[in-house]
C-alpha positions as CSV (number, residue, x, y, z in Angstrom):
1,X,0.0,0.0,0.0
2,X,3.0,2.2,1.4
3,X,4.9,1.5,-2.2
4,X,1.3,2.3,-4.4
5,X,1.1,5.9,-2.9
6,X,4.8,6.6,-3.4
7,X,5.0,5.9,-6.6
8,X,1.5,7.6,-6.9
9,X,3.0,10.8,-5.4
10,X,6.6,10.4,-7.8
11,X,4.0,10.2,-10.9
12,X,2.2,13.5,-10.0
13,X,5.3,15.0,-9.0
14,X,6.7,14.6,-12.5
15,X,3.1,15.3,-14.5
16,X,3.1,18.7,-12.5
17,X,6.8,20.0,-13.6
18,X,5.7,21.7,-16.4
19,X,9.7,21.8,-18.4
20,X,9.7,17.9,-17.9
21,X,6.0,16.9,-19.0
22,X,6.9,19.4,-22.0
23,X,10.7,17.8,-22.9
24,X,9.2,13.7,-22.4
25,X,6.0,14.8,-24.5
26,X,7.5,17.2,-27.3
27,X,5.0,19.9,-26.0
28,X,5.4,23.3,-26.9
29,X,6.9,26.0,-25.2
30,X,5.7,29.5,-25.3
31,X,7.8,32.2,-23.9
32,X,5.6,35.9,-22.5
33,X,7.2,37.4,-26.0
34,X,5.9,34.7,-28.1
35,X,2.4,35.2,-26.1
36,X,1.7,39.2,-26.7
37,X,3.1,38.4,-30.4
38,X,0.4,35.9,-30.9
39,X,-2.0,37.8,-29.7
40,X,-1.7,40.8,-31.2
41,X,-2.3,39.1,-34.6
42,X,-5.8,38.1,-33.5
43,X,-7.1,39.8,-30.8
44,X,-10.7,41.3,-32.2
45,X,-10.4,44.4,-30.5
46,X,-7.3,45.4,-32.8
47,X,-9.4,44.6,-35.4
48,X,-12.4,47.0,-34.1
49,X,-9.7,50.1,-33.6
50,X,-8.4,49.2,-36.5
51,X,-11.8,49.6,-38.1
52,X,-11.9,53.0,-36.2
53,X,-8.7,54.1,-38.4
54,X,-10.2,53.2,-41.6
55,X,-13.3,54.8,-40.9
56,X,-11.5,58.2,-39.9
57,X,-9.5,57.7,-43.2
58,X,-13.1,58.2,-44.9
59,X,-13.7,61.2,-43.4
60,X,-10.5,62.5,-44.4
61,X,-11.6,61.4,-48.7
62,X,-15.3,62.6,-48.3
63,X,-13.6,65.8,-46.9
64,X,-11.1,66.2,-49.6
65,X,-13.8,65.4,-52.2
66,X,-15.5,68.4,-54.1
67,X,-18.9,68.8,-55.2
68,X,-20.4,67.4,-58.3
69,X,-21.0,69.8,-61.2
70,X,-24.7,70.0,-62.3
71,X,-26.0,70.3,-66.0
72,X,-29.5,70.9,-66.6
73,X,-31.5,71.6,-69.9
74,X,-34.4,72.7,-70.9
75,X,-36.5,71.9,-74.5
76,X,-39.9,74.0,-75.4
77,X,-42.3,74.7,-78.4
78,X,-42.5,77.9,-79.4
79,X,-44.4,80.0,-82.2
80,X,-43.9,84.0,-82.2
81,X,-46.8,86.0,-81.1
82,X,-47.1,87.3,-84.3
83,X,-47.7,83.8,-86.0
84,X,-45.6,82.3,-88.0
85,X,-43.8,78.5,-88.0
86,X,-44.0,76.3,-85.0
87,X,-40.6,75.7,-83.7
88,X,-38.5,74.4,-80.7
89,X,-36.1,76.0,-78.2
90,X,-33.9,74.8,-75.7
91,X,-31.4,75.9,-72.9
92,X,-28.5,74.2,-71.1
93,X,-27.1,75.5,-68.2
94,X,-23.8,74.1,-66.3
95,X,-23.2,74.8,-62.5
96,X,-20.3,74.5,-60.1
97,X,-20.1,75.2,-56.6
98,X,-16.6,76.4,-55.3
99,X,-16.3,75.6,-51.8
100,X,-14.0,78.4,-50.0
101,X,-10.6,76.7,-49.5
102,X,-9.9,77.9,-45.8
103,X,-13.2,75.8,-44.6
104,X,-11.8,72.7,-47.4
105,X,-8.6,73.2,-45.2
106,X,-10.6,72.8,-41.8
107,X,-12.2,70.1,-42.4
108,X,-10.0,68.1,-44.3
109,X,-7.1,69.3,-40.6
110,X,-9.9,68.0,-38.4
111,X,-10.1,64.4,-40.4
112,X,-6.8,64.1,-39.7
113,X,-6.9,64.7,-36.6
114,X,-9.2,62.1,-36.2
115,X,-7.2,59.4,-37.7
116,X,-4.4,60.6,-35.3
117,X,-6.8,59.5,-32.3
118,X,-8.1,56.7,-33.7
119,X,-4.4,55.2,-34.1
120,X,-3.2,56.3,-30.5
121,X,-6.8,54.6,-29.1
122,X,-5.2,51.4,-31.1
123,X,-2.0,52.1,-29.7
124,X,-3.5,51.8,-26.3
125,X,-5.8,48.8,-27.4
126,X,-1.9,46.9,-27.7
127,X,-1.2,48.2,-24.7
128,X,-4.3,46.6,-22.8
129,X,-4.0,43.2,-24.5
130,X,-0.5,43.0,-23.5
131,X,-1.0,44.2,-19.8
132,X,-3.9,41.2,-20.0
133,X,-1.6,38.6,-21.5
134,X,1.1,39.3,-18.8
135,X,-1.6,38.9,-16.2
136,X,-2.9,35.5,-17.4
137,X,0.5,34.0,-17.8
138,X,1.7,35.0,-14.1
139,X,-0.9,33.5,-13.1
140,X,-0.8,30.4,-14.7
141,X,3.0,30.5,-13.5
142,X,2.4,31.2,-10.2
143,X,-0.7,28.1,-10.4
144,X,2.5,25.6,-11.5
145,X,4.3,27.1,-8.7
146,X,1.6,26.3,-6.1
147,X,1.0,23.2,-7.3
148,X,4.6,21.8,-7.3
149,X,4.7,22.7,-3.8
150,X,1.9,21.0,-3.3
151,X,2.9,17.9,-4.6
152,X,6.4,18.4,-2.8
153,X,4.3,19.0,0.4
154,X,2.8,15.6,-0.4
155,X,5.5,13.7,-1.0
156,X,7.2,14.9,2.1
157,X,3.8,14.0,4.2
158,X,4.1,10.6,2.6
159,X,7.7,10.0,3.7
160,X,6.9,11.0,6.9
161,X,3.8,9.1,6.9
162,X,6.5,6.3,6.2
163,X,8.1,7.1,9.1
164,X,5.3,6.7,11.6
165,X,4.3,3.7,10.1
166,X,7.6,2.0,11.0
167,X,8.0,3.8,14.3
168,X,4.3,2.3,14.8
169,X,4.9,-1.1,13.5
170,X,8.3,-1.1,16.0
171,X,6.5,0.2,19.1
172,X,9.0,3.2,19.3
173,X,5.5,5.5,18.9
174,X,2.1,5.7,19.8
175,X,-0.8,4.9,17.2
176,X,-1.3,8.4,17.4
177,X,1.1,10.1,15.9
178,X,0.0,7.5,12.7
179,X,-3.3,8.8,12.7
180,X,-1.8,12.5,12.9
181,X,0.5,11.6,9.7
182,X,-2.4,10.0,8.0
183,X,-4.6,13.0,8.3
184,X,-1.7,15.1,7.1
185,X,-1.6,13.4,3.9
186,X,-4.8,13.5,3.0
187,X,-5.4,17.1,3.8
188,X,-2.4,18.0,1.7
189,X,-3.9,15.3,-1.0
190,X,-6.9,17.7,-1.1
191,X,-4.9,20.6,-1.1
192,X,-3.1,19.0,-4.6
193,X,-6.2,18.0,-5.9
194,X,-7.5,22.1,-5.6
195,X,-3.9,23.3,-6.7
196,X,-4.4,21.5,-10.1
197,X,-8.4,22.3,-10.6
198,X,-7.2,26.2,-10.3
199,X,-4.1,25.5,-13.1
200,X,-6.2,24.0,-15.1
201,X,-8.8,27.1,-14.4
202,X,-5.7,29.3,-15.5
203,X,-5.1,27.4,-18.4
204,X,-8.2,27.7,-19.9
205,X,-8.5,31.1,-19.4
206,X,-5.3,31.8,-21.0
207,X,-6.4,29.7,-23.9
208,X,-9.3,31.3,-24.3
209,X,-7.9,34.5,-24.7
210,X,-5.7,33.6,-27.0
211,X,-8.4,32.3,-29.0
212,X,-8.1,28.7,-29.0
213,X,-4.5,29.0,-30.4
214,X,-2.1,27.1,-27.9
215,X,-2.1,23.2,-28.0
216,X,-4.2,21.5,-25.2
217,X,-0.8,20.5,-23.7
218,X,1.5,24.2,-24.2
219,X,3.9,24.7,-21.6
220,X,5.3,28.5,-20.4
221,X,8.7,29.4,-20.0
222,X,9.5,30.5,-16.3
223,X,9.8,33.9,-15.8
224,X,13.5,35.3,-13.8
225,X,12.2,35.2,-10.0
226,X,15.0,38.1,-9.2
227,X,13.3,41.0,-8.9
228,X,14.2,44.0,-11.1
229,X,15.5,47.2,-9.7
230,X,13.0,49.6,-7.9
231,X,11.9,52.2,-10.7
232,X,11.5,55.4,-8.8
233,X,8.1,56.9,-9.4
234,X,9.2,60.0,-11.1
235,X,10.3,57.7,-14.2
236,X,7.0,56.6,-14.5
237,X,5.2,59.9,-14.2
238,X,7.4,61.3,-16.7
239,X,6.7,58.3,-19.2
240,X,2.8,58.8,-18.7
241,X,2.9,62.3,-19.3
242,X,5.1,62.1,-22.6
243,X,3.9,59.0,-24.3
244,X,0.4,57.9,-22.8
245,X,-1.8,56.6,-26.0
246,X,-5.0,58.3,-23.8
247,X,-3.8,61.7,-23.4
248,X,-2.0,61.7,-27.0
249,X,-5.7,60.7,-28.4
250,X,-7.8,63.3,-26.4
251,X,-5.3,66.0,-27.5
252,X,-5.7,65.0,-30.7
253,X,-9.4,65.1,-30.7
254,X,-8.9,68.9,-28.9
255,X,-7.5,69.5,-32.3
256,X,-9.9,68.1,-34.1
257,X,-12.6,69.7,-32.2
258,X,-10.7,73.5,-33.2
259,X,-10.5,72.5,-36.9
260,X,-13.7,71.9,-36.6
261,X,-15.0,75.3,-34.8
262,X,-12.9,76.8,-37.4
263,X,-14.8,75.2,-40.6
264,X,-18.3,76.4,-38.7
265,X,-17.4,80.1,-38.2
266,X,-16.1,80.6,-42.0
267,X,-19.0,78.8,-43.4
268,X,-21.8,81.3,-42.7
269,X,-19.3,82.9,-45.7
270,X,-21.7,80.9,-48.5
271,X,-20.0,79.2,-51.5
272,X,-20.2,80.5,-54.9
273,X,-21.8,78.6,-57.5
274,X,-20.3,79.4,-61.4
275,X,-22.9,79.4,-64.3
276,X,-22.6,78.6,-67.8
277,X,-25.2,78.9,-69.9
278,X,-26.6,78.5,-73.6
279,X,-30.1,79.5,-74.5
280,X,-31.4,78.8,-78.3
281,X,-35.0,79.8,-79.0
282,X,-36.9,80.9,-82.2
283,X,-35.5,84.8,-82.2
284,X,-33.1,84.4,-80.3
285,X,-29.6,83.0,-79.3
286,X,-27.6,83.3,-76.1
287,X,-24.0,82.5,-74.2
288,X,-23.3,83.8,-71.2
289,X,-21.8,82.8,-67.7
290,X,-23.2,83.9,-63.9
291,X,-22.8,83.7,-60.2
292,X,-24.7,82.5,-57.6
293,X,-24.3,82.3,-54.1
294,X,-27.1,82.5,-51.3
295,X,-27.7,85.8,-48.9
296,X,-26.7,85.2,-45.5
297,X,-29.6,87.1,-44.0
298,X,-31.1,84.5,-41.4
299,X,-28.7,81.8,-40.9
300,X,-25.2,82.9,-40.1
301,X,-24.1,79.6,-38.8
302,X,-24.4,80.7,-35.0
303,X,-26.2,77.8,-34.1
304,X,-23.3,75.5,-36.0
305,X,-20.5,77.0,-34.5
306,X,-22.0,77.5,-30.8
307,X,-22.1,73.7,-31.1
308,X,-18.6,73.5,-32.4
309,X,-17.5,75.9,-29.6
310,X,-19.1,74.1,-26.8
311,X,-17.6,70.2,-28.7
312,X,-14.5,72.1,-28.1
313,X,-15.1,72.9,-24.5
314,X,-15.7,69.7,-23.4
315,X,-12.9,67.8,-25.0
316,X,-10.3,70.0,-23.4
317,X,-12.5,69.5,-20.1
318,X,-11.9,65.7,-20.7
319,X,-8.6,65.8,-21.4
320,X,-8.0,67.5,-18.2
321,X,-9.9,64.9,-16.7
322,X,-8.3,62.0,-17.9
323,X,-5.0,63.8,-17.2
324,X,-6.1,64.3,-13.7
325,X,-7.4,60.3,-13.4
326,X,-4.6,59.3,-14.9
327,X,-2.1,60.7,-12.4
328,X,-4.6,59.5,-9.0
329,X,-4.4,55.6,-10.7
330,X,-0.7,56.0,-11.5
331,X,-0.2,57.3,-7.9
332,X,-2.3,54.8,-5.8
333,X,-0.9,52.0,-8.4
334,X,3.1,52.9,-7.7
335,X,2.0,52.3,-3.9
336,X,0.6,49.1,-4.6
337,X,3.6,47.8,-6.7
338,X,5.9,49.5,-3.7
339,X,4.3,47.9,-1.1
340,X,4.3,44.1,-3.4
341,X,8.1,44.8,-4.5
342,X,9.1,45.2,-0.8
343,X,7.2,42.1,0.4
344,X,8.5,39.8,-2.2
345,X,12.0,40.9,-1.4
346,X,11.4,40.3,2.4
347,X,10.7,36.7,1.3
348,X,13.8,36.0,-1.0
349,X,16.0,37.8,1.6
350,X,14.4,36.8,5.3
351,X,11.9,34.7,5.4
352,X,11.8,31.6,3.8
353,X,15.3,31.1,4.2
354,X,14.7,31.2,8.0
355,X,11.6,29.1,7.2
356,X,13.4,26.5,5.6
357,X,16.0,26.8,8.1
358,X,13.4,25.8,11.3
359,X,12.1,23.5,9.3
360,X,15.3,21.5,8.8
361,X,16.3,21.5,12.1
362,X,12.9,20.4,13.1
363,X,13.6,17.0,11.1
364,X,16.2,16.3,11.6
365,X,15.4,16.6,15.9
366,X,12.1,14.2,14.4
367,X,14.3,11.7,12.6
368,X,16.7,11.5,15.4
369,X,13.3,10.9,18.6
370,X,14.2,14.5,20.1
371,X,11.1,15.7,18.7
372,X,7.3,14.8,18.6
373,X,5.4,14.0,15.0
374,X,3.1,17.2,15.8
375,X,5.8,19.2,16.2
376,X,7.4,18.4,12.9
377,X,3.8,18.8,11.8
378,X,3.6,22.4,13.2
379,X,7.4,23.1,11.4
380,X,5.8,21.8,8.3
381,X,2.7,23.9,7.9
382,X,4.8,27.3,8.7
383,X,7.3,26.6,6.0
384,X,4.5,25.2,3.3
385,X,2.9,28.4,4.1
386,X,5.5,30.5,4.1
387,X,6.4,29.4,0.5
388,X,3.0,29.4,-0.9
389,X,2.4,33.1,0.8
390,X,6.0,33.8,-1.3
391,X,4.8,32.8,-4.7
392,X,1.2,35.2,-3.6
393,X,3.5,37.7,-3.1
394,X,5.8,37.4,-6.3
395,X,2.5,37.0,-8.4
396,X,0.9,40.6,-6.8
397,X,4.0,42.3,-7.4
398,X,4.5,41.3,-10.7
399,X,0.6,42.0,-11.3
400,X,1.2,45.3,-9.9
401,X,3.9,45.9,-12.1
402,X,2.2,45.2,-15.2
403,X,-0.8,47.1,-14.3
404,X,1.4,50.4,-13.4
405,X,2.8,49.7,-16.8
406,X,-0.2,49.7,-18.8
407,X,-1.2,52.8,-16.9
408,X,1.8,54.5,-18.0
409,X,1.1,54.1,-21.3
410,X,3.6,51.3,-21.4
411,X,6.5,54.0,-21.3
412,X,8.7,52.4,-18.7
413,X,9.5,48.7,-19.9
């Protein structure tokens, strides 16, 4: 029975080291790079802003494109008033309306503008799908993580349980401390069995956000567990400020909005149609040429370019808004990824080390009968959570990381 569950524990040890499944089953593995570059060929909200672009891109051709010229003709019978033959005149006249080129030049600036935003708001779009993929594939790291401890935990707890067995079966310990070890196991048997239902939870999501494209069995390579150098928040202020996609779209559709207040105040100016005409009737025959343009007596526009005005207004105001948001996230976020950078490194530098440290003196006093089964037990749990509350940290602090980066407009890499 003893034999059965070791070599139970040994098989579920191996299955759950990701790098070995991967190298005895030639399964893929996809490094964070190879993820966002994946992605970013397939994600559908690219393919919205993208749609966005194009559509701007319209607005700059229908802007640029000049009205149609218009013919008309006219055919009638005619007889003089003084009798005579019955004949048949006819008239053809040719317009074209010429739009004043300062409005043209307004509205045709303010479509560009427009495509400006609409390829910063894709910009950003990158940037959220590559904060999202980061996020996913830390987690699914730090799942593997947990669950190799777990089955680490469980292989220790079956040794031990080993242990008592003998000691048992020898009379060197009471029945006891064999129902301790046995309860041991199986709790940390449970505690396996929920470490792998939440990889494989982490694993589907990943999947499905990378649309079904990774093989059932894809592996991840392991991220560096140093941690990197503290980047001072000033860095990340600065990079927010120059390079944010956001604020670089909202200025852009400031400038839109003024090319736009522009083209309303010079159109209450009307445009000027050009005539050409030919008239042929029974007496008489006729060229000549006109203009045309209507009388701005009752509509000057004020209506158009109060609205202009006031689209104006409130896209500064947001872009002093989002300016202002910005800045509060970014500020409570560098806290956050502070506060997680400083409690990984307590781990790597303090505490588990002394964790590990009690916990090997601990069996070592067990192995040798200067110590109890429940006190081993008690060594145990501290150091198992200990390193499982070290991999929660590493995970938020990388999370926090990649979450002040997206709000810095991915400026700082």
């Amino acid at each position: 029975m003893v034999n059965l569950k070791r070599l139970a524990v040994g098989l579920v040890v191996i299955l759950a080291l990701p790098g070995s499944a991967g190298a005895l089953a030639g399964t893929r593995t996809y490094s964070l790079k190879e993820l966002e570059e994946a992605v970013l060929k397939t994600h559908p909200a690219l393919k919205v802003a993208g749609a966005e672009i194009d559509k701007n891109k319209a607005e700059l051709r229908i802007a640029r494109q000049y009205p149609n010229p218009e013919i008309e003709g006219l055919a009638s019978s005619q007889r003089p008033p003084e009798g005579g033959t019955l004949g048949t005149g006819f008239s053809i006249e040719l317009s074209q309306t010429i739009q004043w080129p300062g409005q043209r030049s307004k509205k045709q600036e303010a479509a560009r503008f427009g495509i400006d935003s609409a390829r910063q708001k894709l910009l950003q779009e990158q940037i959220d799908i590559r904060a999202r993929c980061r996020e996913l594939y830390y987690r699914v790291l730090a799942d593997q993580q947990l669950l190799q401890i777990a089955v680490k935990n469980l292989e220790s707890a079956q040794t031990l349980l080993d242990i008592a067995e003998k000691r048992v079966r020898l009379g060197e310990s009471r029945p006891m401390e064999l129902v301790k070890a046995r309860v041991e196991f199986f709790s940390l048997e449970r505690g396996r069995d929920k470490a792998q239902a939440t990889l494989a939870g982490s694993r589907q999501i990943l999947q499905q956000f990378m649309a079904g494209s990774l093989p059932p069995d894809f592996a991840l390579t392991a991220a560096p567990v140093k941690l990197e150098p503290l980047v001072p928040w000033k860095r990340w202020h600065e990079a927010a400020r120059r390079s944010h996609p956001l604020l670089a779209a909202q200025a852009a559709k400031v400038r839109q909005a003024e090319s736009t207040l522009g083209a309303e105040r010079q159109a209450w100016v009307p445009d000027v149609t050009v005539k050409a005409f030919h008239v042929q009737e029974i007496d008489l025959i006729a060229t000549g040429g006109g203009l045309s343009f209507p009388l701005p007596l009752w509509n000057r526009k004020e209506g158009e370019v109060a609205r202009a005005a006031a689209a104006r207004s409130q896209a500064q105001s947001e872009l002093r808004l989002l300016k202002q948001d910005l800045e509060t996230k970014l500020a409570a976020q560098y806290s956050l990824y502070e506060t997680a950078r400083r409690q990984a490194e307590s781990f790597q530098t303090a505490i588990l080390k002394e964790a590990a440290e009690s916990l090997r003196v601990a069996r070592f006093s067990y192995e040798h009968g200067e110590t109890s089964l429940l006190e081993l037990l008690d060594s145990r749990r501290v150091y198992r959570g200990t390193e499982q509350d070290y991999y929660k940290a590493l995970l938020d602090y990388r999370l926090a990381r990649v979450e002040l980066w997206r709000l810095a407009g991915g400026g700082v890499k």
